[in-house]
C-alpha positions as CSV (number, residue, x, y, z in Angstrom):
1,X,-26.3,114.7,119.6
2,X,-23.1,116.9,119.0
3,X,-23.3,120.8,118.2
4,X,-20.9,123.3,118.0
5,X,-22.0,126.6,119.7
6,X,-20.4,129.8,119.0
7,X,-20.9,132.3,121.6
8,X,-19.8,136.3,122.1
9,X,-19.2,137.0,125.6
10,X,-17.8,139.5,127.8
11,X,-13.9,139.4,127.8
12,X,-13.5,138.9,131.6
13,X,-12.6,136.3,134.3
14,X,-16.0,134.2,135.0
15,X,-17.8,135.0,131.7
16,X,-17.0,131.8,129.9
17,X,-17.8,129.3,133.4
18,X,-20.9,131.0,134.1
19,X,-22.0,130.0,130.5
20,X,-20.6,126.6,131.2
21,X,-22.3,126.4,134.6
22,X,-25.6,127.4,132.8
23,X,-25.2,124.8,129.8
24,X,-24.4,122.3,133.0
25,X,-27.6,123.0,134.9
26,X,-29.8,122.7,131.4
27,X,-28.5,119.0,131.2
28,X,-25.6,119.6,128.4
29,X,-22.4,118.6,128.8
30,X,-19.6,120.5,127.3
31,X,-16.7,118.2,125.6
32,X,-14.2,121.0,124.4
33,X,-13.9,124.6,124.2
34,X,-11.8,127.1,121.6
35,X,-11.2,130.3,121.7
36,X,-11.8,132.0,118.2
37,X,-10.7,135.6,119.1
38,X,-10.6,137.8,121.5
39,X,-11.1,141.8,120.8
40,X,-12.3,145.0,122.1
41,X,-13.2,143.2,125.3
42,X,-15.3,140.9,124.4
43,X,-14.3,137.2,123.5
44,X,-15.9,134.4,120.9
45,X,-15.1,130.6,121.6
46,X,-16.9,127.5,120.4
47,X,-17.6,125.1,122.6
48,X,-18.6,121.7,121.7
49,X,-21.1,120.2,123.5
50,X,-23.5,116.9,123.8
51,X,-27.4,117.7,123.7
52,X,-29.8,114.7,125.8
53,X,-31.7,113.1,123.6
54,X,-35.2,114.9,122.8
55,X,-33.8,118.2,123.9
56,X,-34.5,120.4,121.3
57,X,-30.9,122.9,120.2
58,X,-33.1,126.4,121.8
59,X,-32.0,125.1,124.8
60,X,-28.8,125.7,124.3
61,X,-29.4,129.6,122.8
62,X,-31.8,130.3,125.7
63,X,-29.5,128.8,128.9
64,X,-26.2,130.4,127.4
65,X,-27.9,133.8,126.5
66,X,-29.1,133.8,130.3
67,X,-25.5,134.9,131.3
68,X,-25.6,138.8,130.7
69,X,-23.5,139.9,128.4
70,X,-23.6,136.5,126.2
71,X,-24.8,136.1,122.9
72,X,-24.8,133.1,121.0
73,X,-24.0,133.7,117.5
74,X,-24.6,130.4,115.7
75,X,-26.0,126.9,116.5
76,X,-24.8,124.0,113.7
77,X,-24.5,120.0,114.4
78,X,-20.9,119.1,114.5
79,X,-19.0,115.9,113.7
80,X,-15.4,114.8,114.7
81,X,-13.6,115.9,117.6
82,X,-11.8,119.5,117.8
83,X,-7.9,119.0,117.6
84,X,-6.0,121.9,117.4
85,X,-2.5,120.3,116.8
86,X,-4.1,119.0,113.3
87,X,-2.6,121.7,111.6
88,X,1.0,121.1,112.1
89,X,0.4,117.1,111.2
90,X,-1.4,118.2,108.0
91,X,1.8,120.3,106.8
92,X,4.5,117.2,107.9
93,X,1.7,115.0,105.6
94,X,2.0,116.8,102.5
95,X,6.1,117.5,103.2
96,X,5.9,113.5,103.2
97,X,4.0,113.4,99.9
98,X,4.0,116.7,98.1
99,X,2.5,115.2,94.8
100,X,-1.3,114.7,97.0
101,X,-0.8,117.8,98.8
102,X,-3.4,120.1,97.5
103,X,-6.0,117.5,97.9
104,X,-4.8,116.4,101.3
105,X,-5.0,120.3,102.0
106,X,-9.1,121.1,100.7
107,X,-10.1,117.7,102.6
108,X,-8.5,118.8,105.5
109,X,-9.9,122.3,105.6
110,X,-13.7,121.6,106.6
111,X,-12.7,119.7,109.5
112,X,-9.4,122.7,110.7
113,X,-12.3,125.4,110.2
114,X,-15.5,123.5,110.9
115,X,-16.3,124.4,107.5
116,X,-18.5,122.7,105.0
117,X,-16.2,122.3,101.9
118,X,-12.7,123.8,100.7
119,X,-11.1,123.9,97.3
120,X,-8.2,126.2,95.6
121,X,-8.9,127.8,92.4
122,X,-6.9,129.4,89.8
123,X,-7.5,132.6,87.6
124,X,-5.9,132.9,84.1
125,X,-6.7,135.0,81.0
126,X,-10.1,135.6,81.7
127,X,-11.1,132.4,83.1
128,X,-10.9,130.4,86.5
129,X,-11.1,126.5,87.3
130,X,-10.2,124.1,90.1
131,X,-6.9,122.5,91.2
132,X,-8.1,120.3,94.0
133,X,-10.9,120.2,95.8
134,X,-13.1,118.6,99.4
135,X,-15.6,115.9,98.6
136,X,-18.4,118.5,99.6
137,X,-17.5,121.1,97.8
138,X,-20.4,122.1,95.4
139,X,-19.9,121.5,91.8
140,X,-20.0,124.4,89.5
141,X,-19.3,125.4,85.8
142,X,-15.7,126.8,84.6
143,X,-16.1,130.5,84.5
144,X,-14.3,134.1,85.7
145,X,-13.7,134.6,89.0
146,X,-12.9,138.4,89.0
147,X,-11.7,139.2,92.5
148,X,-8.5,137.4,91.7
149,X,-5.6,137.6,92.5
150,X,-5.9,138.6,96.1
151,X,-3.7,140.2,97.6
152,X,-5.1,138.9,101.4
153,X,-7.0,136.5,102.6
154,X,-10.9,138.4,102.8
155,X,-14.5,137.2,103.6
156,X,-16.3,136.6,100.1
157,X,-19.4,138.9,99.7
158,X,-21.3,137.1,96.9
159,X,-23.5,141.0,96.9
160,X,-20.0,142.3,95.8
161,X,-17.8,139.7,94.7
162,X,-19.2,137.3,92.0
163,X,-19.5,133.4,92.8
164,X,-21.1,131.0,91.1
165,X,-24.7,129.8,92.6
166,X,-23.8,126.7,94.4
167,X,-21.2,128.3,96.0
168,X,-24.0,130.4,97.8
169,X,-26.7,127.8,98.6
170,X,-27.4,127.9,102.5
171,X,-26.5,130.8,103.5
172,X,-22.9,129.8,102.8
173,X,-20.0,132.1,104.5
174,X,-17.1,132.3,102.0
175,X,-13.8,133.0,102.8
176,X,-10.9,133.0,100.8
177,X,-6.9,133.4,101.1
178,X,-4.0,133.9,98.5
179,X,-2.0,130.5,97.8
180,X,0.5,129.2,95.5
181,X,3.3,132.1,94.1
182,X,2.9,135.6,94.5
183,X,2.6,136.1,90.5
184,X,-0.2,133.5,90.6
185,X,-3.7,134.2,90.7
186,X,-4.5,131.3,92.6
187,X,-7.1,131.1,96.1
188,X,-7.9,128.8,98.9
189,X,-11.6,129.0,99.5
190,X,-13.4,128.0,102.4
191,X,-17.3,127.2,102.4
192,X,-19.2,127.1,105.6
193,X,-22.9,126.2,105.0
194,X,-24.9,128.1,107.7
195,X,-22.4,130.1,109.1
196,X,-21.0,131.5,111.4
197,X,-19.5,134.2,109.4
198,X,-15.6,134.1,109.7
199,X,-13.9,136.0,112.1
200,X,-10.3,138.2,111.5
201,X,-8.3,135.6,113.4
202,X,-9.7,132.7,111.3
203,X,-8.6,134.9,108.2
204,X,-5.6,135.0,110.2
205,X,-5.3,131.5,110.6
206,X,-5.8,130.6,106.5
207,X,-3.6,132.9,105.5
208,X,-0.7,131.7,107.8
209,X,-1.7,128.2,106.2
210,X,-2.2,128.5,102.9
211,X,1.6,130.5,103.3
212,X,2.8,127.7,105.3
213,X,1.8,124.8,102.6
214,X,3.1,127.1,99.5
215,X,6.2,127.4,101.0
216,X,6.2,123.6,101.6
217,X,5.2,123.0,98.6
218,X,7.9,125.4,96.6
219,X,4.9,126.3,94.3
């Protein structure tokens, strides 16, 4: 079985092989590796790897938190294959077909941030609703969603900024970026069910995104 293992190492030369060489010598092999971030000198990648049947996922906590200096911060099952040049096909695919491309956008999001469901969501005159959404995402009631417009892309706090229930369930990180015009009120959201929570560069990453497919878009 398939999990995707986020680990916070140390940011120097050897760090990320001796976690590999530990993985190797507790029977898992590793199938691809991405580096998340890398701050203050200390670096978090996931790496993707394949679990032997019967072994239970501690084993991959305990072997890649024997390498001082390595924590792991999240264990989840994972799906698909990572693909980092998904990105720019996903912007020449809704260039080639505009009217679909907010929903080719939210049900490409889960799989370009491992995520769990995406959708982008509009705020006018009190209330807020749903342009297009992922197949996963959770279904919810029109309401208010007060913390538009943003004016960055920010990691949802459902303690300070008010979500509706579903979107919560799970222990759900939220993120969310500005999209559409600048004198809209409109978001893209990001649900990841179980975590991790998401990182500066990944807030990086939507923002550049969500700018990239509004501009395409010329709306």
């Amino acid at each position: 079985m398939s999990f995707l293992l986020r680990v916070v190492l140390p940011d120097r030369p050897g760090s990320l092989g001796a976690v590999a060489t530990a993985l190797g010598d507790a029977g898992v092999d590793i199938l691809g590796v991405d580096v998340v971030e890398r701050s203050g000198g200390q670096a978090v990648d996931d790496l993707t790897v394949e679990l032997p049947p019967g072994r239970p996922p501690d084993v991959l906590i305990s072997a890649a938190e024997a390498v001082p200096g390595v924590q792991v911060e999240s264990v989840r099952p994972y799906v698909g294959r990572l693909d980092t040049h998904r990105e720019l096909e996903l912007v020449d695919e809704i260039a080639g077909d505009p009217a679909h491309g907010l929903q080719q956008l939210t049900d490409e999001m889960p799989r370009l941030f491992r995520a769990g469901w995406a959708l982008i969501v509009v705020r006018e005159g009190g209330r807020a609703w749903r342009l297009a959404q992922s197949s996963a995402a959770p279904e919810t009631r029109a309401g208010d969603l007060p913390w538009l417009p943003l004016s960055k892309a920010m990691v949802i706090d459902p303690q300070v900024h008010w979500v509706p229930v579903p979107w919560r369930a799970l222990d759900t990180e939220l993120a969310a970026a500005p999209f559409g015009p600048a004198s809209s009120a409109q978001a893209l959201v990001v649900g990841r069910p179980g975590g991790p929570v998401f990182r500066r560069s990944e807030l990086a990453r939507l923002t550049h995104l969500a700018g990239i497919v509004t501009a395409v878009l010329g709306a």
